[in-house]
N, C-alpha and C positions, 0 to 999 in steps of 0.2 A: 104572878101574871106578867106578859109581856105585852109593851105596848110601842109603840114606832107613831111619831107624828109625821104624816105624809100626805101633800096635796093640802094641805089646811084641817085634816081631820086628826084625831087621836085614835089609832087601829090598834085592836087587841090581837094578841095570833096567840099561837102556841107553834113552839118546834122540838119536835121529838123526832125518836129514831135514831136510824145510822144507813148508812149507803152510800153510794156513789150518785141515785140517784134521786131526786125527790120528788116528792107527791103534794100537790098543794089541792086542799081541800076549799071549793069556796060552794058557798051556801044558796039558797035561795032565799025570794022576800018573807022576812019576819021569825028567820030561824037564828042558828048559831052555831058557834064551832061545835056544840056540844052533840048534834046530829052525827058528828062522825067519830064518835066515841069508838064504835066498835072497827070501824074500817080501820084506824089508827090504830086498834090495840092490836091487831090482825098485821100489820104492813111493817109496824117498825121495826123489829126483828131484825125489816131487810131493807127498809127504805126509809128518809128521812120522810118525817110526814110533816107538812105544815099546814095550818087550817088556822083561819080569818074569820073575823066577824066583819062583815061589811060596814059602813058609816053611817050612822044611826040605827045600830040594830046590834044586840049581844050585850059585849060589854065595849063596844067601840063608841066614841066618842057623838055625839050628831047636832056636826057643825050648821049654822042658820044658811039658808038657801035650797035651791032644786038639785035632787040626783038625778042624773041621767045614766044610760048604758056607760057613756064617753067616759064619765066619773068615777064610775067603779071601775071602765077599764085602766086607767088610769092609776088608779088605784091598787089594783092588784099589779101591774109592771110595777109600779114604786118598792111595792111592797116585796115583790122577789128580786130587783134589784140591791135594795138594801141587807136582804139578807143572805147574799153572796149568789143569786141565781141568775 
């Protein structure tokens, strides 16, 4: 399992695949990367797929305080920054 500390949270993702181009998977409230089980096993053939659990929710970390929209967008920039995107 792979995990990236970013914005104050502890974020699980997953990166599979291959391509040039990639696909980042993000969830809605109270799910998990595991919803796109099937889109992944389908895409990466041809695409890197990346898929996130959001902060407090998965297997991600849920640091003390309020989420907002701002927070996960945050969030998810961090998180494809860091991982070369």
């Amino acid at each position: 399992m792979a995990y990236l500390d970013l914005n104050g949270a502890r974020l699980h993702y997953t990166d599979t695949g291959s391509g040039d181009v990639a696909v980042v998977f993000s969830h809605g409230l109270l799910f998990s990367t595991e919803m796109f089980a099937e889109q992944i096993a389908h895409l990466k053939a041809n695409y890197r797929c990346i898929a996130y659990d959001h902060r407090g929710q998965g297997q991600s970390g849920a640091p003390e305080g309020e989420y907002d929209m701002d927070t996960l967008t945050g969030d998810a920039a961090a998180l494809i920054t860091a991982l070369g995107g």
